[in-house]
N, C-alpha and C positions, 0 to 999 in steps of 0.2 A: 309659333309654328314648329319649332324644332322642337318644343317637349311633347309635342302631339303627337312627331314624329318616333323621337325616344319611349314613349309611352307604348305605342304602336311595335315596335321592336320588340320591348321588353314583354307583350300579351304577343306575341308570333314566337320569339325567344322561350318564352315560359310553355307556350304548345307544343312545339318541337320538341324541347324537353320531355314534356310528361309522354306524349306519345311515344318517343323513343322508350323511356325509362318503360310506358306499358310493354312495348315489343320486348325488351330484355325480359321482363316478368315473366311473360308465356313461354319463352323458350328456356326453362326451367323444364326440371326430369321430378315426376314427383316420385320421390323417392317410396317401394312398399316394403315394408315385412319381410326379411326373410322367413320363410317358411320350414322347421328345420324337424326333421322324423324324430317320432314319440315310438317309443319302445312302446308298445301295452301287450305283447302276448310273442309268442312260439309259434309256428307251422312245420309239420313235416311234411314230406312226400314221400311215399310209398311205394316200390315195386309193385303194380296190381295185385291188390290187394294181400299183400305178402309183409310179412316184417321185415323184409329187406327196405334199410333207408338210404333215398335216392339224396336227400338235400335236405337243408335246413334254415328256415327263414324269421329273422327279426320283421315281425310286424305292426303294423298299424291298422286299426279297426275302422270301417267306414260304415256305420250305420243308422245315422240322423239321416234324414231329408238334405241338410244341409250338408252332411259330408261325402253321402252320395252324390252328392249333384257337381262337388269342389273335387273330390279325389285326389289329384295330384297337379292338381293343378298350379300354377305359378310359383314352384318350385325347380330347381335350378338341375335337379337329378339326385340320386339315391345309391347308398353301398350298394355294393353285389350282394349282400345277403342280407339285404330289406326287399319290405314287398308290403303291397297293401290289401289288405282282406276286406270284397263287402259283402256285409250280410245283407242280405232281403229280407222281408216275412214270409212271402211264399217262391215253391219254384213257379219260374214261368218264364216265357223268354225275355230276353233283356238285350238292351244295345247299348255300349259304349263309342262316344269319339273322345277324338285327343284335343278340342278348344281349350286353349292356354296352359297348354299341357307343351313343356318346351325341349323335352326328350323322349326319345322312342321307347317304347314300352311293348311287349310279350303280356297279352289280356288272356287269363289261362280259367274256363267256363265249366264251374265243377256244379253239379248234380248234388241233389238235396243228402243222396245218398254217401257223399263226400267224396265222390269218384268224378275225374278229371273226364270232360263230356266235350271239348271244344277248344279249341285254341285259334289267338290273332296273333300272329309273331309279327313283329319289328313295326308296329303300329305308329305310321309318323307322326312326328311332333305337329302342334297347330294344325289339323287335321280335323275337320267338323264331319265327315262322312261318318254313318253310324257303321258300328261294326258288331255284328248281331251274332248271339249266341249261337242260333242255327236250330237247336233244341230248349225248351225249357230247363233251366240254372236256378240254383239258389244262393249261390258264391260266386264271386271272381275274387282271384288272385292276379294283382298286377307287380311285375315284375323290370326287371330292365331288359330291355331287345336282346336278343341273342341266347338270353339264359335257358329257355324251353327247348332249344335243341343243344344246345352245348352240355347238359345236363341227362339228357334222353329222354324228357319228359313224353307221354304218349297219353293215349284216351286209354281210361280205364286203369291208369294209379289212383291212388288214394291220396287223401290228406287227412291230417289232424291237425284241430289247435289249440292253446291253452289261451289265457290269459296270464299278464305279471300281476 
């Protein structure tokens, strides 16, 4: 009787165990990637359309399917003088939200022509509501909150960009 017993312990003893040991497993953090900005090109901004230059931005290019769709996403935030450019194929209207996007961002809505056509300043973080061009865009430049008026950006500057 008593090793029936001890037997019996030792299968309820070894249950508790594992179930516990599962509960610790899952309250794990899976750790991701940071995410960290790629130099690939130049932007300027322009006084409408003047060669007076307002600013100057280290960028990053968004132009796959897939990089348009990730943007800035689960990244932790960006210098003041980074910014992310995507391209389209064509102008037409376009909507960005901030999903998994974990700082606020200045979404600045340029025209095929290269001329700034629209702006969303201070676009909060984790934020799924679209936030629409307003007119047909061929570009956004996304920025960090605050930058497009601390700067004096307005509708009807310019930009230019290169590549490195």
């Amino acid at each position: 009787m008593f090793s029936k017993i001890n037997k019996g312990l030792i299968v309820v003893a070894t249950i508790a165990t594992l179930a516990f040991s599962c509960k610790e497993e899952s309250k794990k953090t899976i750790a991701t990637e940071t995410i960290d900005f790629s130099h690939e090109g130049d932007l300027t901004i322009f006084l409408n359309s003047s060669d007076t230059v307002k600013t100057k931005f280290n960028i990053e290019f968004a132009e796959t399917d897939y990089e348009t769709q990730t943007g800035l996403m689960y990244r932790k935030g960006m210098a003041i003088n980074e910014g992310m450019l995507f391209i389209f194929p064509d102008e037409r209207m376009h909507s960005f939200y901030m999903k998994n996007t974990e700082f606020p961002l200045d979404i600045i809505y340029i025209k095929e022509n290269l001329k700034i056509a629209s702006f969303q300043e201070k676009a909060q973080p984790l934020n799924e509501d679209g936030l629409s061009s307003q007119v047909p865009i061929k570009y956004v430049l996304e920025v960090n909150a605050g930058l497009s008026q601390k700067l004096g950006l307005s509708i009807g500057d310019s930009i230019s960009f290169s590549r490195k």
